[in-house]
C-alpha positions as CSV (number, residue, x, y, z in Angstrom):
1,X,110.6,109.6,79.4
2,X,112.1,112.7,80.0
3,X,115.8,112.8,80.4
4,X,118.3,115.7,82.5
5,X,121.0,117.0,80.7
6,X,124.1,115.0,80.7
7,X,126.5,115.1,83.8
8,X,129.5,115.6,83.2
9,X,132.1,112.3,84.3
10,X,134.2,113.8,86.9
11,X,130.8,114.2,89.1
12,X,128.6,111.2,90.4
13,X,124.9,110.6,91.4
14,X,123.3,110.8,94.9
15,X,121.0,107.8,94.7
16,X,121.6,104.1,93.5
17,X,119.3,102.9,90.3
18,X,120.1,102.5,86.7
19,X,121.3,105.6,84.4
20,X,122.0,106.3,80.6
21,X,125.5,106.9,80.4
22,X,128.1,107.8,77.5
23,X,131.3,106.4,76.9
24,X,133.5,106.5,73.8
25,X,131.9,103.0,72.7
26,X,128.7,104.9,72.5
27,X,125.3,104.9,74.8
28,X,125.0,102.4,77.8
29,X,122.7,101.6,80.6
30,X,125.0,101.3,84.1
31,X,124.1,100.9,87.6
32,X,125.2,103.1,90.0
33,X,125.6,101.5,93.4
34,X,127.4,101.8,96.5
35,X,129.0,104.2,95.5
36,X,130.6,102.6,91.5
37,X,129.2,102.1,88.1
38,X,128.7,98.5,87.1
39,X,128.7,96.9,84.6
40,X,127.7,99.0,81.3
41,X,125.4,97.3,78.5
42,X,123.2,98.7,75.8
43,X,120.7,96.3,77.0
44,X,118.8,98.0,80.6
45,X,118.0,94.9,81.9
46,X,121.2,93.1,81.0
47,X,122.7,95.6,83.1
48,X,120.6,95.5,86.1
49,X,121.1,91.9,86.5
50,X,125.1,92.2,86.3
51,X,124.5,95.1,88.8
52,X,122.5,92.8,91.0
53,X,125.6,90.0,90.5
54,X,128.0,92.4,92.1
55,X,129.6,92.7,88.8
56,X,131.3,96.5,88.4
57,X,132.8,97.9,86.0
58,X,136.9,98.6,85.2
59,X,135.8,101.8,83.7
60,X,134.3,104.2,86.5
61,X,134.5,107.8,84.8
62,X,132.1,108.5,82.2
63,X,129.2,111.2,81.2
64,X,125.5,109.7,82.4
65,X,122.0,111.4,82.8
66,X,118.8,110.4,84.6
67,X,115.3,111.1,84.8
68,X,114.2,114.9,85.5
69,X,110.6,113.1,86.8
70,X,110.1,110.2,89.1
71,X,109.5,107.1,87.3
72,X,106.0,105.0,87.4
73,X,105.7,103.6,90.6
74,X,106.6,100.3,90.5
75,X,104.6,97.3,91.4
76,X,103.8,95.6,94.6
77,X,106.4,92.8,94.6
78,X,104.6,89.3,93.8
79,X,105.8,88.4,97.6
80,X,103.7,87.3,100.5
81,X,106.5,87.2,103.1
82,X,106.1,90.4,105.3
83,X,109.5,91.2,105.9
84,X,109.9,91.2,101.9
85,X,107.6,93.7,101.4
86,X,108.7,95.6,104.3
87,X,111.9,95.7,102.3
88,X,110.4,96.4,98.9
89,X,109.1,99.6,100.9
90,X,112.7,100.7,102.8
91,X,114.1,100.3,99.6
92,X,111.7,103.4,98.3
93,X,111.6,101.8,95.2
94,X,114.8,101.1,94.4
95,X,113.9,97.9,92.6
96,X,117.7,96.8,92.2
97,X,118.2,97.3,95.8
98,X,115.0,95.3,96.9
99,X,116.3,92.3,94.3
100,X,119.7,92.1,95.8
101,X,118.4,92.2,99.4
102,X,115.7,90.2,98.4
103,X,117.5,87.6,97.5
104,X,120.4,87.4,100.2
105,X,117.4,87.2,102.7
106,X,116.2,83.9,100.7
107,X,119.4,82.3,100.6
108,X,119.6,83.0,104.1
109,X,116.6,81.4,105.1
110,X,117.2,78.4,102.3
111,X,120.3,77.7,104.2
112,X,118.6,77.5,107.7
């Protein structure tokens, strides 16, 4: 996995997804979304899932650095509903996007 060079924390990234960032405690994995870092774990998929909780974090200035390549592309969601994968699609791949969305449409529907 090839990485960019480190941004400096006074600047921010353009898209939402998951980043290696650097904070005085060290090296973390945050979710950028909407516009705020999440929460911050050495664990990636620890901090996707507080990402998809809603879950940000106090701190929102720090270094962070993200692919210089596209990453694999990602699987064709295990999801037979149309709209879902309609979704999955809109979402370009943005697999924390698709979850959250995913799953506010199911609770939606669970409620009906």
């Amino acid at each position: 996995m090839k990485t960019t060079e480190w941004f400096p924390d006074d600047s921010a990234p353009v898209r939402d997804g998951l980043y290696e960032t650097r904070v005085a405690g060290g090296l973390t994995w945050s979710a950028w979304k909407d516009g705020l870092w999440h929460f911050a774990s050495t664990d990636a998929k620890e901090a996707v899932e507080r990402a998809e909780s809603g879950q940000t974090s106090f701190w929102q200035v720090r270094e962070w650095r993200g692919l210089k390549e596209p990453a694999r592309a990602l699987p064709i969601p295990e999801v037979r509903d149309e709209l879902l994968v309609s979704l999955y699609y809109a979402a370009q791949g943005d697999i924390t996007r698709f979850r959250i969305r995913a799953r506010q449409i199911l609770a939606e529907e669970a409620a009906r």
